[in-house]
C-alpha positions, 0 to 999 in steps of 0.5 A, a space after each residue: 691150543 683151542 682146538 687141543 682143549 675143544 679135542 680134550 673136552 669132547 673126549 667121551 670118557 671125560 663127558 662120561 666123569 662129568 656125567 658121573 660127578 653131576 649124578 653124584 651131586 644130585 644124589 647128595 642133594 636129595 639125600 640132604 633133604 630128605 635128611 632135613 624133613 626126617 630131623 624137623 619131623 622128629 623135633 616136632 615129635 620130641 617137642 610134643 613129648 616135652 609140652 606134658 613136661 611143661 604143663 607139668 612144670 607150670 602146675 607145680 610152679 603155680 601150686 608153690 606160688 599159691 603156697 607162697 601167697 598164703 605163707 604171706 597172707 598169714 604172715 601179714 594178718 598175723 597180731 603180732 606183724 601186723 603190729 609191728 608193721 602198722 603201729 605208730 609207737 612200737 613198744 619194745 615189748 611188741 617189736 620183740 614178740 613180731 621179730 621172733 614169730 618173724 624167725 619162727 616162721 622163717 625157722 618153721 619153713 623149709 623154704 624162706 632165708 628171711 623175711 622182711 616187714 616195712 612199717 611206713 609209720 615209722 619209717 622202720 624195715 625189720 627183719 628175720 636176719 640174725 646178723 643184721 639189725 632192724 633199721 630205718 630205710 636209709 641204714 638197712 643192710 640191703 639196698 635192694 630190699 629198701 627199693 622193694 619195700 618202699 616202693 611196692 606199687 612199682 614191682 609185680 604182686 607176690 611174682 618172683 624177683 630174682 636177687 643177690 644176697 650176701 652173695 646166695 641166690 634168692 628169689 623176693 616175693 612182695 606182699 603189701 596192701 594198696 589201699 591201708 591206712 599206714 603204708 607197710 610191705 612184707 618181703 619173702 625171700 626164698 631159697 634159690 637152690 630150693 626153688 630151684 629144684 622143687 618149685 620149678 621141678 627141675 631134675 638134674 641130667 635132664 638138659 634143661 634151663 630156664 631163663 628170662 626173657 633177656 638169656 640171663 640162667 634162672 635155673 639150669 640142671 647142667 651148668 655146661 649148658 649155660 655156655 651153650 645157650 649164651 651162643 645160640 641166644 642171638 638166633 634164639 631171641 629172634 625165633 622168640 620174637 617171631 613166636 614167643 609163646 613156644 618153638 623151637 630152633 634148628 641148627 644148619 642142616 650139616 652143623 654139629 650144634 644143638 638144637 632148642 625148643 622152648 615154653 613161656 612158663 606162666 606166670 613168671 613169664 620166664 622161658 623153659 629151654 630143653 637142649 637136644 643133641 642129634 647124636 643122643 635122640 637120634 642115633 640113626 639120623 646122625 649116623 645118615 648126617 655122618 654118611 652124607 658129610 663122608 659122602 660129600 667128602 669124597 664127591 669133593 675129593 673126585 672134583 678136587 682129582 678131576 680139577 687137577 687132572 684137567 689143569 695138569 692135562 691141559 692148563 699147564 701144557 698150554 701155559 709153557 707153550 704160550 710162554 715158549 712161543 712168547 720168547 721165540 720171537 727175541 732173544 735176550 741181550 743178558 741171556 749168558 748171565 741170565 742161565 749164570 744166576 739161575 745155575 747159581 740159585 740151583 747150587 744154592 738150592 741144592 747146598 740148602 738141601 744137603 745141609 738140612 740133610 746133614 742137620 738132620 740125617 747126620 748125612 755128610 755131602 758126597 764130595 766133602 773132603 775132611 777135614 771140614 769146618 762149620 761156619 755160621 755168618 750173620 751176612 745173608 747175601 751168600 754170593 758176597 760171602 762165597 766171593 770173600 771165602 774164595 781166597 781161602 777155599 774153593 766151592 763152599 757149601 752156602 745155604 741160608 737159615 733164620 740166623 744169617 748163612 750157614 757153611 760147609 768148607 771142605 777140606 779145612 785144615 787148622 791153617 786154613 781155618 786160621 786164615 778164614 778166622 784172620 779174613 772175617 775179622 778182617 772184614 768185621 763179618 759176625 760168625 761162628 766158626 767150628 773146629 776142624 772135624 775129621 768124622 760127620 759126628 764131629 760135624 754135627 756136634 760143631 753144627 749144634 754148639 755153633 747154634 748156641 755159641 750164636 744165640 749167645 751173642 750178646 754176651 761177647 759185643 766186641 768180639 765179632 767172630 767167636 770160635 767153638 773153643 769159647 763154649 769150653 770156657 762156660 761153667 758146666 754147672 750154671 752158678 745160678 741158685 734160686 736163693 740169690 733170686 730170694 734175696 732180691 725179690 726179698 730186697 725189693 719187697 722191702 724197698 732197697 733199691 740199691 740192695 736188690 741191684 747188687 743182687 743182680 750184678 751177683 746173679 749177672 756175674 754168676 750165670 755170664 760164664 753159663 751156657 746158653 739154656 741156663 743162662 736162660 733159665 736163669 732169667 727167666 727164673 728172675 723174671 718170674 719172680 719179678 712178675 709175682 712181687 708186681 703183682 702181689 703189690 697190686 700192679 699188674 705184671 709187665 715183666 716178661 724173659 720172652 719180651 727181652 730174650 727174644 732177639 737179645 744182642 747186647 747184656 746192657 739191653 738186658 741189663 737196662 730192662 732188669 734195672 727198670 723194672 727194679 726202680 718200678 718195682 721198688 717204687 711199688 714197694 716204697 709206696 706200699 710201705 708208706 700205706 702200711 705206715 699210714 694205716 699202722 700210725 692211724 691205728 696207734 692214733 685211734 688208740 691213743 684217742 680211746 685210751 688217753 684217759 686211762 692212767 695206766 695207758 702207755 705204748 706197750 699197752 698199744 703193741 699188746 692189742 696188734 700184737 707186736 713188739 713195742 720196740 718196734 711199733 713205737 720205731 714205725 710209729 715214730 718213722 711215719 708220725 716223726 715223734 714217739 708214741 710216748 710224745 703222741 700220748 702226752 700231746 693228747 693228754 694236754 690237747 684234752 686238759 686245754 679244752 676242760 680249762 677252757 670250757 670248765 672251772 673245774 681245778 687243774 688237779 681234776 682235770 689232771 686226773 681226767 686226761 690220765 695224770 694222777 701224778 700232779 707235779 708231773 702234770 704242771 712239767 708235761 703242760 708247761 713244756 708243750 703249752 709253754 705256761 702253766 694251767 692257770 695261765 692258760 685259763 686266764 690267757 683263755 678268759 681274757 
């Protein structure tokens, strides 16, 4: 063999396909260089193009933030804000003149959301913001402008601050004095869209973004680039820290991502990213990119041929003679049983094969005899099966699929297939026998009626063999309507348990005569809306057809899945319900609190204000509080007049008339039934 190899290797036109393949790998390798000199040498180019673009960029940055500054001095020297930020005793006279040249200046600016001025004397931030109330510091609306404007020492002077508010973008400049008298601070907060666009100078379709020094987007013209940047940011922070006043980062020399180069802006200190693309700035360079990939591709593709062409050539000969000469020397005691099962392993394979055939081609075997049947079995040791089947026919077809064992017996007629059926429930052997089929159509017809009548399984657990005439007796039309699936998810919304299980014995009932996709459907279907109920209570959904129908071997593991999630479902509502009760007697309560003085005050009062029917908000009210909305109002009333008695000498008629009585007798009854006395008793029992 070493010297059939040395002879193989110092063939010359093999030496001459090795010489070829190193030149080719030479060649490639000195096209890759001068491919990665040509891309830095034009990003360098492109990056000197891009530095005007940032100077430029940097110039109108500092002409809007000089803009910026002077907009805040002359609104923080101006009387009236000057007044209203240092003055210790603000009349209201002068906080309305300061707040409304505030919104002039805000008004008259193309540019400001708000503004926001900090008197320290009086502990007071007011602000420009129609919707929001001037307020002391620990009231005020935004937290982070309390933050700014109290302690201004620690945040940078009249630079950008990046923040959220009401859910708009905005950039906060502070403006405060570190030496005044009174301490007070002035908060410019400008538009994030407009400085944006204008004060950065960014232009849409240009491919830019600019960023803080953590990657997180200040402003970005395409918002598909933000993507892009969150994935080279590893790579990009380290090329920052290496050179953080600009660069640039290329990607691996054959890699289809973008390249970067980068510009500290000043003085924000914010970083501008362009992104580059090879096949846009260089078409040439991507076309010799692509060349090289195609070239490399077809160097491999003559290694690869040349790799199998020396294992075919040599290897493999080798390996069979090494074996051959291993197993001369003893022959093994088993060897008749040995070429016994390898003939068999041959059959099977072959039996797979022409079934496959028959499955797919509709091509019947040569030396089948009609009529023939189809069976699918679950026992997956086919030469049991084949010794089992022996007494009824000769040489069936086996094979083995993902469900069990599938069968060609040739030459079945009804009787045989009688007593093939007899013999499999003689031997509690899972199938699915076919009817006797006369043509190869029938057969492929049985073939993929037993396939159903297979995965229906579960719905026939006492009977181990099913026959093809069982799919006649399934509905044509499923007997599923998506009404019955309403009313119990409608059930179930409303807590009824027991209801939505009656729903789905109604369903189960209906679709156990349909044929398998509907069945299907059907629960999925039920599933479905399962899974929405779940989560429109705020639970997240656990439901899932696939998680139970996968696999499925009995209707009482379906049965048991659905009714779990029926109890879980139905537990989500009940828990809902008594929320909403809650919330709804807590209401009336409010309004009971609000109202009880008023004379007139009464439940249809109450059900006019949350626009609902008084019957049935005094039924709620009644279901979560356990009394009326009638005895709520009169235990309020007497609740109220016991404490006047107890606090006031006024008489009772007065007190009557405050808690909402103008009818005194009727007063006296409705006191002396929840107090158990009557109003002068209770004061004297109070007084002693």
């Amino acid at each position: 063999m070493e010297q059939a190899f040395k002879k193989f290797t110092g063939d010359r036109r093999v030496q001459q396909w090795a010489a070829i393949l190193l030149l080719v790998l030479v060649f490639l390798c000195f096209f890759l260089f001068l491919y990665a000199q040509f891309r830095q040498a034009t990003i360098q180019a492109l990056s000197e193009v891009s530095r005007d673009f940032v100077d430029w960029v940097n110039t109108v940055s500092d002409a809007a933030g000089e803009n910026i500054r002077t907009s805040a001095m002359q609104m923080f020297y101006t009387s009236s804000v000057r007044t209203l930020r240092t003055d210790r005793n603000l009349s209201v006279s002068s906080r309305t003149v300061g707040l409304r040249d505030l919104g002039t200046f805000v008004s008259s600016s193309d540019f400001l959301d708000s503004v926001m001025v900090y008197n320290g004397a009086m502990n007071m931030i007011f602000t420009s913001e129609g919707n929001y109330p001037s307020a002391p510091p620990e009231q005020f609306h935004d937290s982070d402008a309390v933050q700014l404007l109290t302690h201004p020492e620690q945040y940078p002077y009249l630079s950008p601050i990046q923040r959220t508010v009401g859910g708009r973008r905005c950039y906060s400049f502070l403006f405060f004095e570190a030496n005044g008298d009174t301490p007070s601070a002035l908060l410019l907060n400008v538009n994030g869209n407009w400085y944006g666009t204008h004060l950065l100078g960014i232009s849409a379709g240009q491919g830019h973004i600019i960023a803080n020094s953590s990657g997180e987007p200040i402003v970005s013209t395409d918002e598909n680039l933000l993507a892009q940047l969150q994935a080279s940011w590893p790579a990009l922070k380290e090329q920052l820290i290496a050179q953080p006043d600009s660069g640039q980062l290329l990607p691996p020399l054959l890699s289809s991502q973008p390249c970067w180069m980068y510009y500290r802006l000043t003085p924000s200190g914010w970083y501008y990213f362009k992104c580059l693309d090879f096949n846009d700035i260089s078409p040439a360079l991507a076309r010799v990119r692509d060349v090289l990939l195609l070239s490399f591709g077809l160097a491999g593709s003559l290694i690869v041929a040349a790799l199998i062409y020396l294992a075919v050539r040599v290897y493999l000969p080798f390996l069979h003679i090494r074996r051959a000469l291993q197993q001369a020397g003893e022959i093994p005691e088993d060897l008749p049983g040995q070429v016994s099962e390898l003939m068999a392993s041959q059959r099977r394979q072959e039996d797979a094969r022409v079934l496959q055939r028959l499955r797919d081609e509709g091509k019947l075997p040569p030396d089948t005899v009609l009529p023939a049947v189809i069976l699918l079995c679950e026992e997956r040791d086919p030469s049991r099966l084949q010794s089992l089947l022996e007494p009824v026919c000769s040489e069936p077809r086996i094979a083995s699929d993902e469900g069990g064992t599938v069968c060609l017996i040739s030459s079945c007629t009804k009787e045989n297939r009688f007593r093939l059926l007899a013999l499999l429930r003689q031997e509690n052997i899972p199938a699915c026998a076919g009817f006797s089929c006369f043509t190869v159509e029938e057969l492929c017809h049985s073939q993929a009626e037993l396939e159903e009548l297979r995965r229906m399984r579960f719905l026939y657990p006492n009977q181990p063999v099913l026959e093809q005439e069982q799919l006649a007796l399934c509905n044509s039309v499923s007997g599923f309507q998506a009404k019955m699936a309403v009313s119990l998810v409608g059930a179930l919304r409303s807590a009824q348990l027991e209801t939505a299980r009656n729903e789905w014995e109604s369903i189960l009932k209906a679709i156990q005569k349909d044929r398998y996709a509907d069945f299907c459907f059907a629960i999925r279907y039920l599933c479905r809306q399962l899974a929405g109920l779940q989560k429109e209570l705020g639970a997240s959904p656990t439901v899932s057809a696939d998680s139970i129908l996968d696999g499925l071997r009995s209707l009482e593991t379906l049965t048991s899945y659905i009714d779990d999630q029926l109890c879980s479902i139905a537990q989500l509502a009940t828990a809902r319900q008594k929320e909403r009760l809650a919330r709804l007697c807590n209401r009336v309560w409010e309004q009971i609190r609000a109202h009880y003085a008023e004379e007139a005050f009464s439940a249809q009062q109450i059900a006019a204000t949350f626009d609902v029917n008084a019957a049935y908000l005094n039924r709620q009210f009644r279901q979560s509080a356990g009394i009326s909305i009638s005895d709520a109002l009169h235990q309020i009333r007497i609740e109220q007049a016991c404490r006047l008695l107890r606090q006031t000498g006024e008489p009772a008629e007065l007190i009557a008339q405050k808690v909402g009585y103008s009818n005194i007798k009727y007063f006296f009854v409705i006191f002396k039934k929840l107090t158990g006395s009557t109003p002068r008793q209770y004061r004297e029992a109070a007084e002693s």
